[in-house]
N, C-alpha and C positions, 0 to 999 in steps of 0.2 A: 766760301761754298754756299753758303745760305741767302748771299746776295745774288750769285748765281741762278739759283732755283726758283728767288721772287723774280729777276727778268724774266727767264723764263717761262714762269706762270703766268705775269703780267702780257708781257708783247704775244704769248701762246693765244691766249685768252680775248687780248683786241683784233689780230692775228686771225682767229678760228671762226672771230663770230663775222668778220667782213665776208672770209671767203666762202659762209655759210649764205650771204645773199648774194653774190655769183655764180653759186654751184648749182642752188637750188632750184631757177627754172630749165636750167640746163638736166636734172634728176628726173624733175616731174615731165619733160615733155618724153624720155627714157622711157617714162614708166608706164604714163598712158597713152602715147601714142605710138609705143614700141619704135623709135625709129631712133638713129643717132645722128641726132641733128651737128653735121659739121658746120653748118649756116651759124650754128649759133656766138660764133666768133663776132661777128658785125654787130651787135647788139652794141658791144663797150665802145668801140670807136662812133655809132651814129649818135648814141644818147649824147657824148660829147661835142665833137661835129656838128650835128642836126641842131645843137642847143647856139652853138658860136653862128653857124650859117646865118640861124632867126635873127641871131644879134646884129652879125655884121652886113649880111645883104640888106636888110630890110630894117635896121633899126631900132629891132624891138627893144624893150628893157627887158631885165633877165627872165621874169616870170615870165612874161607871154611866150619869151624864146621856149622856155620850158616844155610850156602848154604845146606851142608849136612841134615842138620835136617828138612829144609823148603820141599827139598825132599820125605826124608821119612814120612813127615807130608803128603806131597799131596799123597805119596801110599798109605797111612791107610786107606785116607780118599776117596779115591777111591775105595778099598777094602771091608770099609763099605757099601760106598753106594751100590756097583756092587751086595755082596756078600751078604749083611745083609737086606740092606733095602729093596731094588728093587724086593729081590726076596721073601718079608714077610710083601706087603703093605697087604696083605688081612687078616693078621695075626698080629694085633697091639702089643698084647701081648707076642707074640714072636718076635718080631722085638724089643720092646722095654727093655726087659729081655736081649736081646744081646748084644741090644748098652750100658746095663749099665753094663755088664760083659766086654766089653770092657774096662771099664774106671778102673775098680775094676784090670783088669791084667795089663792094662800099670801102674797103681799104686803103684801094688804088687811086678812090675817086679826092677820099681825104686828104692825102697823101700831095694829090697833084692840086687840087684847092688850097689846100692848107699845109705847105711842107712845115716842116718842123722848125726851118725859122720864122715861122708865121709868128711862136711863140702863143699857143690859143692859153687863157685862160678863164677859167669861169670861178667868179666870186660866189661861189656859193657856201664858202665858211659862216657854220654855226654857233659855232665856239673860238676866238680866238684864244692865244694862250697855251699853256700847257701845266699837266700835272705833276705832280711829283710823291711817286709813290715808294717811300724809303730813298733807296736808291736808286732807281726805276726814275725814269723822266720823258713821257709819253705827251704826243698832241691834243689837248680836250677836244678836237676837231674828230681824231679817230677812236677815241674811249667813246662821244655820243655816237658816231658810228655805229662801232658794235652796240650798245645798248639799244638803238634803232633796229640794227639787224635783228638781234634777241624779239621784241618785242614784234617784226613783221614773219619772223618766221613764227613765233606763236599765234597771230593772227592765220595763217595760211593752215598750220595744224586744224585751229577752231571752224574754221572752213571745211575742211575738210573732214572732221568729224564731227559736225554740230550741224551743218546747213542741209537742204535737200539735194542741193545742187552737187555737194562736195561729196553724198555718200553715193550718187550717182554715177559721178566722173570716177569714185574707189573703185565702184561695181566693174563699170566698164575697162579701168586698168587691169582688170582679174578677166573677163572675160566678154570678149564682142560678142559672139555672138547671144549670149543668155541676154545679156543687155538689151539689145535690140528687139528676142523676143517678150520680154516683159515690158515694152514699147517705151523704151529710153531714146529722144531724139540725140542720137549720136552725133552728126552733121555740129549740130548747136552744142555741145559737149567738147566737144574737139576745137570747135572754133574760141570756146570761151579759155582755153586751157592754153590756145598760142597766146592770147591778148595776158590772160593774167601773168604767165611768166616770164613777159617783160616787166615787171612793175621790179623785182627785186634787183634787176640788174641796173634799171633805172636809176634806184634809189642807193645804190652801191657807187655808183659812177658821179653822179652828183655831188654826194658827200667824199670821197676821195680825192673827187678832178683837183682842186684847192693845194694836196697833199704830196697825192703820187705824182710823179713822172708822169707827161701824157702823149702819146703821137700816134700816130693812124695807123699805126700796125700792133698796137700794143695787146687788142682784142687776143690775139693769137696766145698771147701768157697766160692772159687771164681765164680763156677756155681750155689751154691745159688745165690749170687748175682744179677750174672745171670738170675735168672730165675723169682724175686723178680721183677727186671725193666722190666722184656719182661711181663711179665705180667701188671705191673700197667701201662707201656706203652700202650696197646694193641699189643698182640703177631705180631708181621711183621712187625708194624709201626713205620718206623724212626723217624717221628716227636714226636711219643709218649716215643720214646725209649730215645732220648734227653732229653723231660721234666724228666722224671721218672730216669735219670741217676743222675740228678743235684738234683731234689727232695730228693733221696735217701742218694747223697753226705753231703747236709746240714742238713739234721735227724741226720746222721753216727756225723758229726761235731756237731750238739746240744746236743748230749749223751758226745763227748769228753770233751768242753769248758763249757757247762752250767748244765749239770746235773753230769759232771763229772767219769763216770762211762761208760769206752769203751767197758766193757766184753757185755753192752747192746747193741751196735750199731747194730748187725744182729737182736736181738729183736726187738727193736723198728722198723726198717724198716719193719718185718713181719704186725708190729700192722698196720702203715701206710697203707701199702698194704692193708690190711684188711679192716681199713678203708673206703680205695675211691674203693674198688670193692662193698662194701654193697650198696651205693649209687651208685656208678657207674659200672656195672658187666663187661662191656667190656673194661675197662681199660679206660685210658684220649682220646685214640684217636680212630678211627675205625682200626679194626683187620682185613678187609677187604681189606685193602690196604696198600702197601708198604711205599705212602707219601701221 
């Protein structure tokens, strides 16, 4: 029984704080740019893809491929915003049909570049080896993981409550218009908010690639995921997006260790969710705010 509960706690805990840098610029674009970004699937398969492309068309070694793809990640995602969003806030449904046509062709385009027996891999292991915690026997590759995630989502918190920039983009998640009159360049707000919430997905996908399974439709899991914790979070809210990452983590591990059966883990967190929205509709925290 007591071994039970350390798995649990243990894979809960490396588990909650991964898909705590997955979920979370998927939360924060929720939160301040009011929209639900279905584009946001393509982000996992380009960081990958985008990273092998640099490598394999062109030769790069793995950094530059990096460099190279964080790049072309921030033009897409400029692209989106400039060309798709910006110009079809008054049109949801067309804004929102784009963004997930978005994700459907960076998918499609992987997919037919790089089918799955391409076999992509990206050495970007930081840890080889693995730990061993009692009875517990985890990758050092995914325990520095999570302790990276922990330590980028605390970064993004102090951002956002410590900087000018971050108590501006709060203001503006609560309310456009008072923003705009107490002369907040919102344009430069919005645009700073697509760029920075690629960086956690980046950094999630990098340190995984190594670990998980990877192929060009996989985004699609990962932004359930995704959209599972922004939700029983409350959509914006960091503090909820925390709870709701770790809640989710030790469901996903009570399907593995004690009910035994993993093909359920995205079930049971849907049921979870389901759950504490029927008693609680806005999620654990207020949607109203960023922290």
């Amino acid at each position: 029984m007591l071994d039970t509960v350390f798995f649990i706690l243990i894979f809960g805990f490396v588990m909650g704080a991964i898909y705590l840098l997955i979920a979370l610029g998927f939360s924060l674009i929720c939160g301040v740019l009011r929209i639900f970004h279905l584009g946001y699937a393509y982000l996992f398969p380009l960081t990958v893809y985008g990273t092998w492309f640099f490598m394999r068309e062109f030769g790069f070694g793995l950094v530059p491929a990096i460099i190279g793809m964080v790049l072309l990640q921030f033009a897409v995602s400029l692209f989106i915003y400039k060309v798709m969003i910006k110009t079809t806030l008054d049109d949801e449904m067309t804004m929102l049909g784009g963004l997930l046509l978005v994700s459907l062709i960076v998918g499609e385009l992987a997919s037919w570049r790089y089918p799955i027996q391409e076999g992509v891999y990206l050495d970007t292991t930081l840890m080889d080896g693995i730990y061993t915690f009692g009875p517990a026997v985890i990758s050092k590759q995914l325990v520095f993981s999570a302790i990276i995630a922990l330590v980028m989502t605390g970064l993004f918190a102090l951002f956002f409550v410590k900087t000018k920039t971050g108590l501006a983009i709060r203001a503006l998640s609560q309310d456009i218009l008072s923003s705009q009159v107490v002369g907040l360049n919102v344009e430069k707000l919005y645009t700073i908010v697509m760029l920075i919430v690629l960086l956690p997905v980046i950094v999630a996908m990098l340190l995984v690639a190594p670990v998980w399974a990877v192929d060009p439709m996989s985004g699609w899991g990962y932004m359930t995921t995704a959209i599972l914790i922004a939700v029983l979070g409350g959509l914006g809210n960091i503090r909820g997006t925390i709870i709701a990452s770790f809640l989710i983590g030790i469901t996903h591990a009570i399907m593995c260790f004690v009910v035994g059966e993993p093909r359920f883990m995205n079930v049971s967190a849907m049921v979870l969710v389901m759950a504490i929205l029927i008693v609680r509709p806005q999620g654990i925290m207020r949607s109203e705010s960023i922290w």
